[in-house]
C-alpha positions as CSV (number, residue, x, y, z in Angstrom):
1,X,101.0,89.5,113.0
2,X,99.6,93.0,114.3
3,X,100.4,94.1,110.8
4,X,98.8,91.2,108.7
5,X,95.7,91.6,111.2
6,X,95.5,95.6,110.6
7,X,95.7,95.1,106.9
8,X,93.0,92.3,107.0
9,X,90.9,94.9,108.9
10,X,91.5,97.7,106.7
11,X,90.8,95.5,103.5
12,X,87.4,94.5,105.0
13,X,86.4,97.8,106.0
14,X,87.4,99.3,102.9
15,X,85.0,97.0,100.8
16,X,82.1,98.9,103.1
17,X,83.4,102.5,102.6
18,X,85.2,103.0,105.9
19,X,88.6,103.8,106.4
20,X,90.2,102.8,109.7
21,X,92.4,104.3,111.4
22,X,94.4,103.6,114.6
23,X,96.0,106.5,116.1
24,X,98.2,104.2,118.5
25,X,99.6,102.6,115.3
26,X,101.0,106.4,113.6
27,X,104.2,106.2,112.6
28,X,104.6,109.5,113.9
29,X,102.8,108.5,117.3
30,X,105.1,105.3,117.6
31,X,108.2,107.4,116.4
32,X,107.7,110.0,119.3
33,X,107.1,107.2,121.9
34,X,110.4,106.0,121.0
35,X,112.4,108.9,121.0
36,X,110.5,109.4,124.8
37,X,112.5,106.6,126.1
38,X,115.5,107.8,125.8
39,X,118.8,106.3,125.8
40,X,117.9,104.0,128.6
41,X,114.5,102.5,127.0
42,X,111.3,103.1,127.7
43,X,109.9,104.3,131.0
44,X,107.9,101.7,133.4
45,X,104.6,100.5,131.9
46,X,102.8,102.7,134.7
47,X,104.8,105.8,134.5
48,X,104.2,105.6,130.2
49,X,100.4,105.4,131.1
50,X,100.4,108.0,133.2
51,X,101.9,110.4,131.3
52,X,99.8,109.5,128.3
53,X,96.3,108.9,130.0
54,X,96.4,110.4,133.0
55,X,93.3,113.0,132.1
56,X,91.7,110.0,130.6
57,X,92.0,106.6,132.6
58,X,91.2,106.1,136.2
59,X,94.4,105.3,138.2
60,X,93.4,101.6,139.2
61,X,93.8,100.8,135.2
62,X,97.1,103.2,134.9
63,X,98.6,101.0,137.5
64,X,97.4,97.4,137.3
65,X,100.0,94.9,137.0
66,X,97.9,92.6,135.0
């Protein structure tokens, strides 16, 4: 689905000059988020925002649970 619905988006966009592009969705960025987990898997959802967005992102969003 995500992949379908990012080409769709990049097809459309395309036809008006524009190239989009999702940092989240790097192959690099996704590859180094994986290798950050560890043998164990991937940190807590509020520790992984933390780390990433900490500088960014008030704490009440880091840490929701919704």
């Amino acid at each position: 689905g995500l992949q379908i619905g990012s080409r769709h988006v990049s097809t459309v966009a395309a036809g008006y000059g524009i190239e989009v592009v999702d940092p989240l969705l790097a192959p690099s960025f996704v590859g180094a988020v994986a290798a950050w987990g560890g043998r164990w898997g991937p940190i807590g959802r509020t520790e992984a925002m933390r780390r990433l967005f900490v500088d960014v992102l008030p704490d009440a969003l880091l840490s929701r649970t919704s």
